[in-house]
FIVO-646508 format. One line per field, with one value per atom (N, C-alpha, C, O): residue number from 1; residue in three letters; atom name; x, y, z. Coordinates in nm, 4 decimals, m for minus. Layout:
BEGIN
lumfi	[NUM|...]
kefi	[ALA|...]
miba	[CA|...]
c1	[X|...]
c2	[Y|...]
c3	[Z|...]
END
This chain:
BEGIN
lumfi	[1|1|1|1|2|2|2|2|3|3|3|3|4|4|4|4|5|5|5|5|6|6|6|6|7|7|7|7|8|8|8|8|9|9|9|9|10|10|10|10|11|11|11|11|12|12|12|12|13|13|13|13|14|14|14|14|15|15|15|15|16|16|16|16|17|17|17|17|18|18|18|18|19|19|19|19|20|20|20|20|21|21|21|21|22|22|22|22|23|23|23|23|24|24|24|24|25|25|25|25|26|26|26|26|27|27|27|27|28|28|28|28|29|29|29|29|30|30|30|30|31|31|31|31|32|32|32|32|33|33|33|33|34|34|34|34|35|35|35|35|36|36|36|36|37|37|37|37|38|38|38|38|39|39|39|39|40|40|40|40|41|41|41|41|42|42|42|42|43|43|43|43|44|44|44|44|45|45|45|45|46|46|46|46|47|47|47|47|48|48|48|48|49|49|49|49|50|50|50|50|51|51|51|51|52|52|52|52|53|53|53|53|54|54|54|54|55|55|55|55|56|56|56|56|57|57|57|57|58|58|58|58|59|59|59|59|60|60|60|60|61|61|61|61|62|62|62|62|63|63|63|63|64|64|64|64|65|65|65|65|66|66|66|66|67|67|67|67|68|68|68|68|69|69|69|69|70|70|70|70|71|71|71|71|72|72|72|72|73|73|73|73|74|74|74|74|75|75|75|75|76|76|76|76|77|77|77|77|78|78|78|78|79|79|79|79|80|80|80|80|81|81|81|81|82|82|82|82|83|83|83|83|84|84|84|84|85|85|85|85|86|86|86|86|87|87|87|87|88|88|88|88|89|89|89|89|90|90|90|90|91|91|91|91|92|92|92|92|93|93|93|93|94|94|94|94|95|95|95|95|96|96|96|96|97|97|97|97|98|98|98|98|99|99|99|99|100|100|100|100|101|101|101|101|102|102|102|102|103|103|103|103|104|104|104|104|105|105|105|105|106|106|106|106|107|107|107|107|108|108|108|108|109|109|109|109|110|110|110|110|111|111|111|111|112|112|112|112|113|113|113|113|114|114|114|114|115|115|115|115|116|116|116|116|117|117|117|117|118|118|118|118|119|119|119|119|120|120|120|120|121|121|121|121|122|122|122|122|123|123|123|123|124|124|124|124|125|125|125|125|126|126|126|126|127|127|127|127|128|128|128|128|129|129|129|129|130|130|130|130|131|131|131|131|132|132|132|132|133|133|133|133|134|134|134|134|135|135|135|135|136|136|136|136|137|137|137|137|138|138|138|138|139|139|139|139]
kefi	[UNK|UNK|UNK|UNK|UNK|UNK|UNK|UNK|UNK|UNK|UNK|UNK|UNK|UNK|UNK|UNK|UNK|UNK|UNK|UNK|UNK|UNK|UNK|UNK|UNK|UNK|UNK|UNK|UNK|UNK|UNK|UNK|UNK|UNK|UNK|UNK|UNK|UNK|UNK|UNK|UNK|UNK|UNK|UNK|UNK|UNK|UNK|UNK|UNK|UNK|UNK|UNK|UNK|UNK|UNK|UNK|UNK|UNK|UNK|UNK|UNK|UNK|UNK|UNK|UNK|UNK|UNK|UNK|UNK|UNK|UNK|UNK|UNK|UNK|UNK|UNK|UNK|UNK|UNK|UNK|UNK|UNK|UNK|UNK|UNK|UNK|UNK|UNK|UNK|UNK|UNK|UNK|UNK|UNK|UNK|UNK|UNK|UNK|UNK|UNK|UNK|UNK|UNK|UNK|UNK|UNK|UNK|UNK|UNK|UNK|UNK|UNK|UNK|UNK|UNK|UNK|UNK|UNK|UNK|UNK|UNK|UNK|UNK|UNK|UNK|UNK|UNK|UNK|UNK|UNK|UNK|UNK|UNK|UNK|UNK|UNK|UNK|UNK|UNK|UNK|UNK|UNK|UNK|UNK|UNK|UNK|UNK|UNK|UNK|UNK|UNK|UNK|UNK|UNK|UNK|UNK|UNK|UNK|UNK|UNK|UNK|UNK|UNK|UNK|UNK|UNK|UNK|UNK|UNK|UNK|UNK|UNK|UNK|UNK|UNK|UNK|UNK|UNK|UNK|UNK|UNK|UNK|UNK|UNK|UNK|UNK|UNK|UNK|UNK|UNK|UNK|UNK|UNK|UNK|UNK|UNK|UNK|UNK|UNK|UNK|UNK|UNK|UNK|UNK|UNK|UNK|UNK|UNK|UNK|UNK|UNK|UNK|UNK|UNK|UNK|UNK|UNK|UNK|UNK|UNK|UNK|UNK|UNK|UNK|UNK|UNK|UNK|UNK|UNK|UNK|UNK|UNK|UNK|UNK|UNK|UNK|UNK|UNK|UNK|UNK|UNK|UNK|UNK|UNK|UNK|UNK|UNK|UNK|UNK|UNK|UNK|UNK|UNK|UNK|UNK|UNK|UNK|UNK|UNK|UNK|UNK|UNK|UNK|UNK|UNK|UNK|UNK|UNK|UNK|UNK|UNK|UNK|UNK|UNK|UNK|UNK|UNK|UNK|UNK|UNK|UNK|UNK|UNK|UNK|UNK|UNK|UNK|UNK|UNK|UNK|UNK|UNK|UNK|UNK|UNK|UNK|UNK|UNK|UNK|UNK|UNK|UNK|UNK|UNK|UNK|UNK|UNK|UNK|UNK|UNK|UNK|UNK|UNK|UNK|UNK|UNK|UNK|UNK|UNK|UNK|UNK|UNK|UNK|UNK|UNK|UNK|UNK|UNK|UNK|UNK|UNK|UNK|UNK|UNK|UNK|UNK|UNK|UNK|UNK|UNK|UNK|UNK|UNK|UNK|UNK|UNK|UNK|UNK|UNK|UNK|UNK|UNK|UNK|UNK|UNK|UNK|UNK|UNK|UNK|UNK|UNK|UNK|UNK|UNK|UNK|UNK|UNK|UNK|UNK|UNK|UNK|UNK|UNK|UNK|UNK|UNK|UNK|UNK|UNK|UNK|UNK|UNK|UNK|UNK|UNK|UNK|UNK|UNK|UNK|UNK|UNK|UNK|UNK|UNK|UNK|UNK|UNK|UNK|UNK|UNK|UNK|UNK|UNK|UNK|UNK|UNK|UNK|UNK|UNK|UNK|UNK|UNK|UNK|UNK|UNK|UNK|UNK|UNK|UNK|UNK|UNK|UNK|UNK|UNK|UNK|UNK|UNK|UNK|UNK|UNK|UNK|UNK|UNK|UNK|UNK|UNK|UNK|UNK|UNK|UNK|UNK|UNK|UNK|UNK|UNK|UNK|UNK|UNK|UNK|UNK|UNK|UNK|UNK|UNK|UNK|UNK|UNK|UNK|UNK|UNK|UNK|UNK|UNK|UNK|UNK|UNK|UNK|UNK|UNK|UNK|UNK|UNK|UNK|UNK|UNK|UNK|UNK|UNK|UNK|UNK|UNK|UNK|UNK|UNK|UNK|UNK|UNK|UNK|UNK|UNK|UNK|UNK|UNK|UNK|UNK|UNK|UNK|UNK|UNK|UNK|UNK|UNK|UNK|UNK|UNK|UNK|UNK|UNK|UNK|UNK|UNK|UNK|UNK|UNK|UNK|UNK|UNK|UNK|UNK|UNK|UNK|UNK|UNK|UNK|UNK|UNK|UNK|UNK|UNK|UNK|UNK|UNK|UNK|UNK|UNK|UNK|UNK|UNK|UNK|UNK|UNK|UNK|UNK|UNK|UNK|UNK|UNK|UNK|UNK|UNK|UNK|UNK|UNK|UNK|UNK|UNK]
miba	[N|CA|C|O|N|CA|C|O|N|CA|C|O|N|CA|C|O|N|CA|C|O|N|CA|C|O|N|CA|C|O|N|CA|C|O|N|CA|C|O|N|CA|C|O|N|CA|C|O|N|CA|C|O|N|CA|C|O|N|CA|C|O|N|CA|C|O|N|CA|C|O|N|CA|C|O|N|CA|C|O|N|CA|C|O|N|CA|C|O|N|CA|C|O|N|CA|C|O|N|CA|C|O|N|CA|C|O|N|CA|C|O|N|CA|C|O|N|CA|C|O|N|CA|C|O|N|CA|C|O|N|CA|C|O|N|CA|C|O|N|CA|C|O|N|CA|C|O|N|CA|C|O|N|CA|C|O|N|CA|C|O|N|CA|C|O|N|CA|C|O|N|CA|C|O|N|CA|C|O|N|CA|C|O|N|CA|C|O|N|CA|C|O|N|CA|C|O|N|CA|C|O|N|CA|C|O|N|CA|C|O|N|CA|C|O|N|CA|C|O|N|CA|C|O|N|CA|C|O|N|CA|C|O|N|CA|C|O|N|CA|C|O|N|CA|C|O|N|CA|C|O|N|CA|C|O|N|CA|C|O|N|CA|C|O|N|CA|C|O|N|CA|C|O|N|CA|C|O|N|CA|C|O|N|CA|C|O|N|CA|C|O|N|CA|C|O|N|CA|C|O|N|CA|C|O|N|CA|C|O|N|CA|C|O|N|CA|C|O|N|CA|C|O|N|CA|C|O|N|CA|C|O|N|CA|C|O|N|CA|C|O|N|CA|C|O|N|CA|C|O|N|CA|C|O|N|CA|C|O|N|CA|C|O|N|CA|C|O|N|CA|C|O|N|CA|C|O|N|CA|C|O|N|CA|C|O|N|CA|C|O|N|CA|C|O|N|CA|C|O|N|CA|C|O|N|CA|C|O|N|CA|C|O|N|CA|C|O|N|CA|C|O|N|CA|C|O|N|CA|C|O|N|CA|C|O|N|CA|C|O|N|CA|C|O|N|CA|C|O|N|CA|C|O|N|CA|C|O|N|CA|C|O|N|CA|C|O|N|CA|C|O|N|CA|C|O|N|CA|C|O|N|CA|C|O|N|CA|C|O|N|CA|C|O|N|CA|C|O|N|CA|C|O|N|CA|C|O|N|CA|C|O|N|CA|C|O|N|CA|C|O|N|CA|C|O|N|CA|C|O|N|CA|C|O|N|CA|C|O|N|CA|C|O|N|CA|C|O|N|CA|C|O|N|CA|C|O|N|CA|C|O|N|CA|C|O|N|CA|C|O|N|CA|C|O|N|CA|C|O|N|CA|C|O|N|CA|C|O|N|CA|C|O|N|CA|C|O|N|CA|C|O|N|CA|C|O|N|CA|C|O|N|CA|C|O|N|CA|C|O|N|CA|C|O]
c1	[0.0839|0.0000|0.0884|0.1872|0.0625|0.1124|0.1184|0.0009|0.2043|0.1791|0.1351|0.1804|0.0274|m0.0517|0.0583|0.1532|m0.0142|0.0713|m0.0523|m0.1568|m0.0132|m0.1084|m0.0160|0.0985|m0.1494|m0.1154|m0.1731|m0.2623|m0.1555|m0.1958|m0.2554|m0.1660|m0.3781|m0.4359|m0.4469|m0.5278|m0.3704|m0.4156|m0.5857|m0.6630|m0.5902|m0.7338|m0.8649|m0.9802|m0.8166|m0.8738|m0.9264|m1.0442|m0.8020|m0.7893|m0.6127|m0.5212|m0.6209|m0.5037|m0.5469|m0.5951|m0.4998|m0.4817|m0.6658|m0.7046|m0.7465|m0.8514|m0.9913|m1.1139|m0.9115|m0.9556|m1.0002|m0.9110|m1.0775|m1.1176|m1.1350|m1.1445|m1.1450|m1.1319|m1.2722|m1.3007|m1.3348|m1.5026|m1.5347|m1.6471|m1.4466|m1.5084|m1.4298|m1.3416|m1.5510|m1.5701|m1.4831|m1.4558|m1.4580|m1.3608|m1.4045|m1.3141|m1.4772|m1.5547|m1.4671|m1.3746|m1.5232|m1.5088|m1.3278|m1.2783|m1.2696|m1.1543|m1.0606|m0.9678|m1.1123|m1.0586|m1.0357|m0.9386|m1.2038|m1.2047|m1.1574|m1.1607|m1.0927|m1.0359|m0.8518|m0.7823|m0.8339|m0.6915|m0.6391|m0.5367|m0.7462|m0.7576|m0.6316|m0.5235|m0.6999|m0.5746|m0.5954|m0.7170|m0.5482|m0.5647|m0.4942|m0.4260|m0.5509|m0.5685|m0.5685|m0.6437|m0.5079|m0.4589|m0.5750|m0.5480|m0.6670|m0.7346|m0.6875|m0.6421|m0.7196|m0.6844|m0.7234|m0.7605|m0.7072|m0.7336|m0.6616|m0.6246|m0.6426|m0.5205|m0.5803|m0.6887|m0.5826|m0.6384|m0.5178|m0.4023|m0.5950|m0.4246|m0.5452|m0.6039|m0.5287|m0.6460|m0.7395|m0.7770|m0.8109|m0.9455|m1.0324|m1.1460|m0.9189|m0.9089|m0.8783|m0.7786|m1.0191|m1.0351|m0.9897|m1.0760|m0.9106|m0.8375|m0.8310|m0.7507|m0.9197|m0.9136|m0.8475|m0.8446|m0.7503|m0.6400|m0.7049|m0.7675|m0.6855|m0.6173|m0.4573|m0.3900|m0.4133|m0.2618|m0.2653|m0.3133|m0.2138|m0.2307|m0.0910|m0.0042|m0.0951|0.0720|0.1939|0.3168|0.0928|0.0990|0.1448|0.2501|0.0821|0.1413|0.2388|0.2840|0.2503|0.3120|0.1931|0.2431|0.0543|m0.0184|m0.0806|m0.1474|m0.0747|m0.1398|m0.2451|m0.2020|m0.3884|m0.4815|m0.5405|m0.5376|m0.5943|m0.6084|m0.7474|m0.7677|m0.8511|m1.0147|m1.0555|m1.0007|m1.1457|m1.2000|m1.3027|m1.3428|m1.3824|m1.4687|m1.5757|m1.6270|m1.6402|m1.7172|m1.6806|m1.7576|m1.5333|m1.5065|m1.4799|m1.4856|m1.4428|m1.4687|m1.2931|m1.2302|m1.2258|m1.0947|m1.0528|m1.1408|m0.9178|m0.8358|m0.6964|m0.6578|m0.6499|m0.5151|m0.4457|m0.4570|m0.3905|m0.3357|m0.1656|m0.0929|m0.1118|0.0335|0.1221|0.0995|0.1985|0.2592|0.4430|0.5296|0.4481|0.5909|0.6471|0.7644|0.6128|0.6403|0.6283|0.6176|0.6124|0.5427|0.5516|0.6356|0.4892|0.4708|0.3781|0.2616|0.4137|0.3498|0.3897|0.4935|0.3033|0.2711|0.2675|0.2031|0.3319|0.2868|0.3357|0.4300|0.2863|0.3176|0.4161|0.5303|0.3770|0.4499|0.5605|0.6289|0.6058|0.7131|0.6673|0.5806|0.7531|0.7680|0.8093|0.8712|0.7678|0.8458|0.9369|1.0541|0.8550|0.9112|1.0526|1.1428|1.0794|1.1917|1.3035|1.4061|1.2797|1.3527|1.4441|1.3605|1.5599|1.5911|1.5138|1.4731|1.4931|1.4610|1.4484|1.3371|1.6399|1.6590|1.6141|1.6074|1.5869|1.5565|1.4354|1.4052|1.3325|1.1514|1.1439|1.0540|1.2252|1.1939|1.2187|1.1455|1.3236|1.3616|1.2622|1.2257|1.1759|1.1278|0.9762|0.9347|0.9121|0.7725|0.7918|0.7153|0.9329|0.9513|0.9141|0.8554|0.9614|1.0166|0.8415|0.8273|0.7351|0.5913|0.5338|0.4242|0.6003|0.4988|0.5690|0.5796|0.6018|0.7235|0.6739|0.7243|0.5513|0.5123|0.5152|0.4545|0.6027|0.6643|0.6814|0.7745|0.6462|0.6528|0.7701|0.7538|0.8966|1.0117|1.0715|1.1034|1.0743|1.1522|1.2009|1.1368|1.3098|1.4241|1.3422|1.4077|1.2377|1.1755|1.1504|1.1614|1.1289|1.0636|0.9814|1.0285|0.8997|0.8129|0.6586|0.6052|0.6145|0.4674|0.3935|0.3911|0.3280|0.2781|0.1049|0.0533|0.0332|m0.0191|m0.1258|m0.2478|m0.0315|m0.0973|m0.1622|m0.2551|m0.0725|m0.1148|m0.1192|m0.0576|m0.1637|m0.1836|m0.1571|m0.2184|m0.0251|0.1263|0.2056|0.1983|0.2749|0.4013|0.5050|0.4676|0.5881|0.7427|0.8164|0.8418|0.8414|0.9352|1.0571|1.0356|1.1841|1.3105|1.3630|1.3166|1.4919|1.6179|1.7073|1.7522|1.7678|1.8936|2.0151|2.0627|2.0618|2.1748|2.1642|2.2512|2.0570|2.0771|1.9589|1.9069|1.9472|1.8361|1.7593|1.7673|1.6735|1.6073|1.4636|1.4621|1.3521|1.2286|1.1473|1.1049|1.1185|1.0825|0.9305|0.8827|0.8572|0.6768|0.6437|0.7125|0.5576|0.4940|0.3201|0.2631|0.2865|0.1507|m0.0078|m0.0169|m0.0730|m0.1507|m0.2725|m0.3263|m0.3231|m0.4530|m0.5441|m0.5226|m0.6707|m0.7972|m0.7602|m0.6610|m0.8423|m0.8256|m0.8671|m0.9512|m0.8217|m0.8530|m0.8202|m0.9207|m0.7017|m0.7060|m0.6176|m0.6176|m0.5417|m0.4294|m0.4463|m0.3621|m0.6089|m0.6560|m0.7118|m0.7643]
c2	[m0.1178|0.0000|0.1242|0.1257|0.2164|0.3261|0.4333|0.4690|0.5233|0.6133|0.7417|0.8039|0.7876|0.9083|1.0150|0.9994|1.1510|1.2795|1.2858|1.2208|1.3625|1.4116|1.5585|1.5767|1.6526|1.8111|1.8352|1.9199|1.7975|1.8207|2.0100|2.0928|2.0537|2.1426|2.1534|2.0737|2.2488|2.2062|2.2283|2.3240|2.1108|2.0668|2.0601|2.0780|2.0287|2.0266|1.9497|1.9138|1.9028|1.7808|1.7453|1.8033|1.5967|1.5691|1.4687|1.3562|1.5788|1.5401|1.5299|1.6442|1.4546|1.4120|1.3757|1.3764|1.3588|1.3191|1.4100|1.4840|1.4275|1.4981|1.4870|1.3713|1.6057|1.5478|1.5143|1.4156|1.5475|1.5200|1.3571|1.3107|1.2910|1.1678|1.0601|1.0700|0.9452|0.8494|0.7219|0.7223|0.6178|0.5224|0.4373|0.3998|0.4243|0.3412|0.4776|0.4426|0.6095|0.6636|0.6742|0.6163|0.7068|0.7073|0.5776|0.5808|0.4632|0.3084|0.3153|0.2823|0.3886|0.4302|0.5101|0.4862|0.6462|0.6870|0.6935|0.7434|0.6149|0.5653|0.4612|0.4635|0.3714|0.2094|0.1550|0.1908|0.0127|m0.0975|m0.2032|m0.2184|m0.2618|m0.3754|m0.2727|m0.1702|m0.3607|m0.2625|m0.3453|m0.4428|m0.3265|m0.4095|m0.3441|m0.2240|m0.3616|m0.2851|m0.3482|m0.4582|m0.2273|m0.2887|m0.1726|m0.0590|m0.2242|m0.0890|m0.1133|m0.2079|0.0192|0.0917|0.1032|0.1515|0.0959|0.1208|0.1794|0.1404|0.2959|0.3065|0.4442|0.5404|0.3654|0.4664|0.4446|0.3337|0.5703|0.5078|0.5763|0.6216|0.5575|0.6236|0.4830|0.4110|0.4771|0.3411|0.4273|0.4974|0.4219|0.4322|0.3435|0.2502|0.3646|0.2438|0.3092|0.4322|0.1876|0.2353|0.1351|0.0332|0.1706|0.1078|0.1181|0.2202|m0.0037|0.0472|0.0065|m0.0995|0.0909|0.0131|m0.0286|0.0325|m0.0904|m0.1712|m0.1450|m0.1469|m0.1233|m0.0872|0.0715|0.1105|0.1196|0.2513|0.3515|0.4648|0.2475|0.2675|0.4110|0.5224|0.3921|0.4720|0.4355|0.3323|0.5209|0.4600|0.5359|0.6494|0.5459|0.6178|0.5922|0.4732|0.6750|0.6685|0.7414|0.8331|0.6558|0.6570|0.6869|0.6147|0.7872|0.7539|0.6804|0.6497|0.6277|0.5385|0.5326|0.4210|0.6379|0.6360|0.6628|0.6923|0.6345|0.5896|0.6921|0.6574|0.8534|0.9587|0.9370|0.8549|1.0252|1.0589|1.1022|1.1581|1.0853|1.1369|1.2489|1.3605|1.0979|1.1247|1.0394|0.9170|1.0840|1.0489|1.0170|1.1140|0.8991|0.9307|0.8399|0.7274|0.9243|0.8876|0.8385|0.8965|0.7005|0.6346|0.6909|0.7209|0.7188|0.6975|0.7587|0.8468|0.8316|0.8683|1.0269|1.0772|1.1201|1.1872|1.3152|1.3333|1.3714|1.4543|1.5929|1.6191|1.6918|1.8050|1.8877|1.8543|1.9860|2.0939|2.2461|2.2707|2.3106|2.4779|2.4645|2.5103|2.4148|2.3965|2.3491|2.3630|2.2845|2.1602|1.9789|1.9230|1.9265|1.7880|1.7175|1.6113|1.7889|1.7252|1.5649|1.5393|1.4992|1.3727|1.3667|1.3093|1.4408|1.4667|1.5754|1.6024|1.6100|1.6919|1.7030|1.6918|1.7177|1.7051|1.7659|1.8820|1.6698|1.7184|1.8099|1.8527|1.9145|2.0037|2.1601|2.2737|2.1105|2.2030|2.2138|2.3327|2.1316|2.1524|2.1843|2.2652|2.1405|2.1903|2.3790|2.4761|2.3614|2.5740|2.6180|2.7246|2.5678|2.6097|2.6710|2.7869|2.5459|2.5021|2.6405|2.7264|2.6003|2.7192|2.8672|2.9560|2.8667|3.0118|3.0534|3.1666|3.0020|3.0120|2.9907|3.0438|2.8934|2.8784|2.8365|2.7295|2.9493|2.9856|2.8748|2.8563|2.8176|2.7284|2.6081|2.5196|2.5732|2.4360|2.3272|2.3396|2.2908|2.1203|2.0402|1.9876|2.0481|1.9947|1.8887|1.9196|1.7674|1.6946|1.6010|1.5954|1.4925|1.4043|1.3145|1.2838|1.2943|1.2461|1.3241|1.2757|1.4041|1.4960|1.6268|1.6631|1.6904|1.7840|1.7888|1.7013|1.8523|1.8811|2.0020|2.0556|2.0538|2.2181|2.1658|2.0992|2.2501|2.2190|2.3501|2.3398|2.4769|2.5771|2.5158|2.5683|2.3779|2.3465|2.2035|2.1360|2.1340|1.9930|1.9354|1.8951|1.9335|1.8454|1.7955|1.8459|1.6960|1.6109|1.5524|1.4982|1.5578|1.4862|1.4421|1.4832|1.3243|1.2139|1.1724|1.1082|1.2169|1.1635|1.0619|0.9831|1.0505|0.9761|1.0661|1.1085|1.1293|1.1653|1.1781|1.2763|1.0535|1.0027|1.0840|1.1694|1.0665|1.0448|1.1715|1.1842|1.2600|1.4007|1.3579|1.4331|1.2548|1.1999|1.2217|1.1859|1.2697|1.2615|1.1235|1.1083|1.0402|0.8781|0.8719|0.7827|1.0076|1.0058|1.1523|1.2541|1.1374|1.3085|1.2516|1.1485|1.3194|1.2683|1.4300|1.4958|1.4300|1.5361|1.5093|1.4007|1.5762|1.5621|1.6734|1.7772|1.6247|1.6961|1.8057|1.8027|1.8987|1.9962|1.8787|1.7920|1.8830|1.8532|1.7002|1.6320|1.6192|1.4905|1.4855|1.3684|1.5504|1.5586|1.5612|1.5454|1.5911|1.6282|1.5552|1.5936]
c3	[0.0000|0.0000|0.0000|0.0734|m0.0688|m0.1044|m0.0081|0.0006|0.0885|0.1756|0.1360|0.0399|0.2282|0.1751|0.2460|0.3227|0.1696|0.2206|0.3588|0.3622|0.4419|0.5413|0.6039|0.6455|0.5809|0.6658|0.7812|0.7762|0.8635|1.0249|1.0203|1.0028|1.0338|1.0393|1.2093|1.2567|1.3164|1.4516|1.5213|1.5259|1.5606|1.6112|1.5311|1.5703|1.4047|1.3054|1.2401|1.2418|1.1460|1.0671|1.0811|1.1396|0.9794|0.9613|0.8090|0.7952|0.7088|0.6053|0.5523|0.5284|0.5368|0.4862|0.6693|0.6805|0.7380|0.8679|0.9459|0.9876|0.9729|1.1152|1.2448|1.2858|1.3529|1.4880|1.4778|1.5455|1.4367|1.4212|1.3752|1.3941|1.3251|1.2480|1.3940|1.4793|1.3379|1.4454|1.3387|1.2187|1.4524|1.4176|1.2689|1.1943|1.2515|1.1310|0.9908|0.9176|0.9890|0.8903|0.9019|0.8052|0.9538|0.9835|0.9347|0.8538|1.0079|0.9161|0.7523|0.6842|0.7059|0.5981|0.5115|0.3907|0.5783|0.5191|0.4752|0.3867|0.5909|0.6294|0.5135|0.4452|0.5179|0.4557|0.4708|0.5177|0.3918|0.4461|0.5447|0.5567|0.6004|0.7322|0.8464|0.8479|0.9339|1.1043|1.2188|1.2180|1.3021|1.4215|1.5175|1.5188|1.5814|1.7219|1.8724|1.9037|1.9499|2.0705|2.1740|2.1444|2.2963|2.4171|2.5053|2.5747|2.4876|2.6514|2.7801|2.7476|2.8601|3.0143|3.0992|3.1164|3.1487|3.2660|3.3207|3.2711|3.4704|3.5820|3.5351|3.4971|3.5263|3.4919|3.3474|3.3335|3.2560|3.1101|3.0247|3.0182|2.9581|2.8521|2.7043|2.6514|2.6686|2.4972|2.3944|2.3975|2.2869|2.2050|2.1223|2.1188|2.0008|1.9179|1.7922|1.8214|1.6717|1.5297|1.5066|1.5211|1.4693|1.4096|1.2900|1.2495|1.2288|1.0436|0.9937|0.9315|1.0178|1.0114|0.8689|0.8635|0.7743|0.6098|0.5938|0.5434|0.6268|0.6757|0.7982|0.7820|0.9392|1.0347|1.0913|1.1075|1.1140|1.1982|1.2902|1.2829|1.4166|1.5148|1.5328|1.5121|1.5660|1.5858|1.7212|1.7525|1.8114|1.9483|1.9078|1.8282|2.0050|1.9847|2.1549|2.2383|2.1985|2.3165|2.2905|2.1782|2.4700|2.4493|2.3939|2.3861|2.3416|2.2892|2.0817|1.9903|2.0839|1.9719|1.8591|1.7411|1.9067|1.8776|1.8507|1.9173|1.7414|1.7046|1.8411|1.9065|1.9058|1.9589|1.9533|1.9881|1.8663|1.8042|1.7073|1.7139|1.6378|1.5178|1.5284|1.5496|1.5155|1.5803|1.4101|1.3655|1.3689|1.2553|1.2860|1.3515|1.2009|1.2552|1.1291|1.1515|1.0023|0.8878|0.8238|0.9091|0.7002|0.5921|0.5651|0.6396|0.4799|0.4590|0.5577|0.5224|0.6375|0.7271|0.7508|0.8116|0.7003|0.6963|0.8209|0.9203|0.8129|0.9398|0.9701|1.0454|0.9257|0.9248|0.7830|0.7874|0.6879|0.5995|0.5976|0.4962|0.7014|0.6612|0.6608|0.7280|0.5688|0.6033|0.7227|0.7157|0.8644|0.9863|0.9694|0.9970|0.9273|0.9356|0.8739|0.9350|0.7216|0.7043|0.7553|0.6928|0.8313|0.8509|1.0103|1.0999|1.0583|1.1796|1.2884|1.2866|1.3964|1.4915|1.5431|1.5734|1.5899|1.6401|1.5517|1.5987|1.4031|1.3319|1.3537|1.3639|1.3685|1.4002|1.5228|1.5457|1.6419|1.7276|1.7443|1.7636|1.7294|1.6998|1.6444|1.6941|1.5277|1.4378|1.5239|1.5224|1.5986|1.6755|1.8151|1.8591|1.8452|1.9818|1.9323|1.9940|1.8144|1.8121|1.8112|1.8574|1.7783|1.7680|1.8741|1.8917|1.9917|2.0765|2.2327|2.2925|2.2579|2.3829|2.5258|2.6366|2.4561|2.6237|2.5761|2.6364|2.4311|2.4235|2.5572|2.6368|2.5613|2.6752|2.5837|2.4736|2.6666|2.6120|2.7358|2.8506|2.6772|2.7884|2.7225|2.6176|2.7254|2.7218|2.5715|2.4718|2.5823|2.4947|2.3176|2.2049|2.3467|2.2332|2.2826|2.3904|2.2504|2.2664|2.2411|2.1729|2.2752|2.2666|2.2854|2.3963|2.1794|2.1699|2.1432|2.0534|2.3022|2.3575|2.2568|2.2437|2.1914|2.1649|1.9988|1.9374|1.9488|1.7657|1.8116|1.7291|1.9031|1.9218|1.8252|1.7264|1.8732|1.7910|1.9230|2.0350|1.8869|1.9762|1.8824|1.7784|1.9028|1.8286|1.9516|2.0648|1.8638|1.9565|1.8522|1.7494|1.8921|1.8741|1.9104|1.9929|1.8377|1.8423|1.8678|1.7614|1.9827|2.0112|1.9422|1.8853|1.9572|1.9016|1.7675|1.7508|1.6576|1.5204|1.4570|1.3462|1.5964|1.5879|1.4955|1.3984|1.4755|1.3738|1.4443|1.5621|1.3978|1.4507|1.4455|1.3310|1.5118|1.5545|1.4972|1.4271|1.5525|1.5560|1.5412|1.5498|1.5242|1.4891|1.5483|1.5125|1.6112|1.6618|1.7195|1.8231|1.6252|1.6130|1.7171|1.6958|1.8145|1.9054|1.8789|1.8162|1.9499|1.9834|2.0760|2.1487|2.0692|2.2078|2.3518|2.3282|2.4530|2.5936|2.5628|2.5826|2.5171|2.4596|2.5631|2.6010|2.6296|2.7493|2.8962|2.9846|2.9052|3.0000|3.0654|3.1699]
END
């Protein structure tokens, strides 16, 4: 299966998807074969698709509503760059210089103001995931 482009719009869309669409249309618009499963931790039920063909993980609350969108792979859009290609330390400068209450720790980052997260590789400043949320998906 062929990898799609996707432009992360914050709290919006991502690519063709919306925070508005429920797990059925979403499968659909993703396509392909899909791994499901659910997270539990406290007292927060998270259901996921992973589409193995594409390297996406999608995070569903319980009532099956979009969460989050988390990309291993592919083509991904954002303030007009290709994050995925591009170094780490360069998207991150890039994300700060816009949004001074960046959430930065050992892992990657997360801008809470364009519900976006990036997760690195250190070693090789390589960006690992790029992962787009709902407003209050943190909360």
């Amino acid at each position: 299966m062929q990898n799609k482009t996707y432009e992360i719009i914050p709290y919006n869309s991502i690519g063709n998807i919306y925070f508005s669409d429920r797990r059925e249309m979403v499968r659909e618009k993703i396509g392909g074969k899909y791994i499901y499963g659910v997270n539990e931790f406290k007292n927060i039920v998270e259901l996921y698709d992973f589409f193995p063909d594409q390297d996406i993980k999608v995070a569903y609350d319980k009532n099956e509503c979009l969460g989050s969108i988390e990309f291993f792979k592919g083509t991904v859009f954002f303030l007009g760059m290709n994050v995925m290609s591009m170094p780490y330390l360069e998207v991150k400068r890039i994300i700060r210089s816009l949004d001074p209450d960046l959430d930065i720790n050992e892992d990657g980052f997360t801008s809470y103001k364009y519900g976006v997260g990036v997760a690195w590789d250190e070693e090789d400043n390589i960006i690992t995931s790029v992962i787009a949320f709902k407003k209050d998906y943190y909360n």
